[in-house]
N, C-alpha and C positions, 0 to 999 in steps of 0.2 A: 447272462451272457449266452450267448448262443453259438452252437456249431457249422449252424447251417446258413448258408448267402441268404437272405429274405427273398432274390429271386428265386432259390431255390420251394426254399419255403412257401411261398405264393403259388408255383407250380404245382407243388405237394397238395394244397389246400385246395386248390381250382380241382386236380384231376384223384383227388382222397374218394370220393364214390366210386369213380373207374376202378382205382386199386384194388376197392372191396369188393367189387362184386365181382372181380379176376378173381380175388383167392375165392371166391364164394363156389365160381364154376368151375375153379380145378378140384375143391375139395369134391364137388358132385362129380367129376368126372373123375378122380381118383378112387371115391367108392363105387363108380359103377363098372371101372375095368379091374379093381382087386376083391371085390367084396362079391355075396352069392344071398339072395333071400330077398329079403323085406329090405337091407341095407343098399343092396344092388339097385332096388325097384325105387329107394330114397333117392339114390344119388341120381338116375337118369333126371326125376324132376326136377332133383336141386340143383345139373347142368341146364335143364332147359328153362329153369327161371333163373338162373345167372347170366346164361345170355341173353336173355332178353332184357335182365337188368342192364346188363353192360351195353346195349347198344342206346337202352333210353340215359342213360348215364354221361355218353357221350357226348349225345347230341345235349345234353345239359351243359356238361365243360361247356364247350364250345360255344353255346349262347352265352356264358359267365365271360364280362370283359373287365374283372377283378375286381371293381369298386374303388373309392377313390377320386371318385365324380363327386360335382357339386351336386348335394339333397340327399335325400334317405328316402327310400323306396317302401312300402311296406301294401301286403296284401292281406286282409283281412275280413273274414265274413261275408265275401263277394264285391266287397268293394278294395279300388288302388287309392292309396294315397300316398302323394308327392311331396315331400316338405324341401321345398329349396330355399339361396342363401336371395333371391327374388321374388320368386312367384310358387307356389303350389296350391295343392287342393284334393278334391277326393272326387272317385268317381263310378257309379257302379259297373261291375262287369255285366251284368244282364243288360245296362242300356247302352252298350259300344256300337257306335253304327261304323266307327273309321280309326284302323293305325295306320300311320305313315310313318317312312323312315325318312327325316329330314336331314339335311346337310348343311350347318352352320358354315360360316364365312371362311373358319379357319380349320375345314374340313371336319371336323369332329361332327358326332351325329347324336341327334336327336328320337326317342320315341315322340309321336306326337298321336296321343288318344282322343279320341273323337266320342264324348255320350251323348245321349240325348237328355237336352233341357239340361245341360251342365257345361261349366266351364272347361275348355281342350285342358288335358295334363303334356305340357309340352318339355321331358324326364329324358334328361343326356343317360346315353346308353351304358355308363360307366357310374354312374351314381348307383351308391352303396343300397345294396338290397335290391339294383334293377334284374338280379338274376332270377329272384322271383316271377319275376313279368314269364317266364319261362311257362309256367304252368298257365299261368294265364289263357296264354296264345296256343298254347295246343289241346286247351280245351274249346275255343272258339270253331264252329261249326264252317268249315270250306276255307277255312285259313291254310295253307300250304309250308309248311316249317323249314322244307328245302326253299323257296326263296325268302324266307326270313332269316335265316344264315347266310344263305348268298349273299343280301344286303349289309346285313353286318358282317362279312370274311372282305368284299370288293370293295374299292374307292367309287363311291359315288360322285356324278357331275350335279345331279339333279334331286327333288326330294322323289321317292318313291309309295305308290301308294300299294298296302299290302294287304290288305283287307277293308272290304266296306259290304256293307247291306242296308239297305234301303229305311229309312227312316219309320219309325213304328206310329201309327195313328192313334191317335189316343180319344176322338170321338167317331 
C-alpha cells in the first residue's frame, strides 16, 4: 500500500537526481557561508559541482518522457538496442550518420536512428529505458541538445531532422 498518488510518485522518480544534487549544493553552500579552513575551501567546490550537477540533471528530467512505451531501450558497450512488441535491433553509436524526430499518425513521436550498414532503430520516445538515449546524444559531436528538447517539449506537423553527418567510406 502506498501513500503516495503514482503521479506523484513518477514525478518523484523522473525529478530524484534534481533533488539530490539541490541538497548536494546547499550542503556546499551551507559549509561555505558557516564553516572557515579546509571545510570552507570543501564546500565552495562542493557548491560548484552541485550546480553544475543540477543543471545537467535537468536537462536530463526533461528529455525522460517516463517509459511506458512500446520496447525496452537499452545502451550498452557503445552500441543501442531496441527490443519492440514489432520490430527492433542494435545499432552502433560510432556508426550514426542520422537521428530524426519522427511524428506518427496519431501525433506521438518516434526516435528514428540512422547507422551505417545497419538497419534504422525506429524507438518511440516514451519506451522504457529511451532516457538513456540522453547520454547518447550529447556525446555525439555538433548535435545541439536545445533543439532536441525543443522537438520533444513542441507539437510537431513534420518529422524533424536533428543530426546527420556525411556517410563514412570505408574504401
Amino acid at each position: 500500500m502506498s501513500f503516495m498518488r503514482p503521479e506523484a510518485a513518477e514525478g518523484l522518480r523522473r525529478w530524484r537526481e534534481v533533488l539530490i544534487a539541490v541538497l548536494m549544493t546547499a550542503l556546499g553552500l551551507h559549509w561555505l557561508l558557516t564553516s572557515f579552513g579546509i571545510f570552507k575551501a570543501l564546500g565552495a567546490l562542493i557548491t560548484i559541482l552541485g550546480v553544475v550537477w543540477v543543471v545537467l540533471s535537468v536537462r536530463r528530467a526533461r528529455f525522460d518522457r517516463g517509459g511506458g512505451g512500446a520496447g525496452v531501450v537499452t545502451v550498452d558497450e557503445g552500441r543501442v538496442a531496441y527490443f519492440g512488441p514489432e520490430t527492433g535491433g542494435t545499432l552502433a553509436i560510432a556508426g550514426l550518420v542520422s537521428i530524426r524526430m519522427v511524428v506518427n499518425d496519431d501525433g506521438s513521436k518516434n526516435w528514428y536512428l540512422l547507422a551505417q550498414d545497419t538497419t534504422p532503430l525506429d524507438i518511440p520516445v516514451n519506451a522504457e529505458g529511451a532516457d538513456a538515449l540522453f547520454d547518447v546524444f550529447s556525446n555525439l559531436p555538433g548535435l545541439d541538445m536545445k533543439v532536441v528538447q525543443a522537438a520533444l517539449d513542441q507539437p510537431l506537423a513534420e518529422d524533424v531532422l536533428l543530426w546527420h553527418v556525411e556517410m563514412r567510406k570505408l574504401h
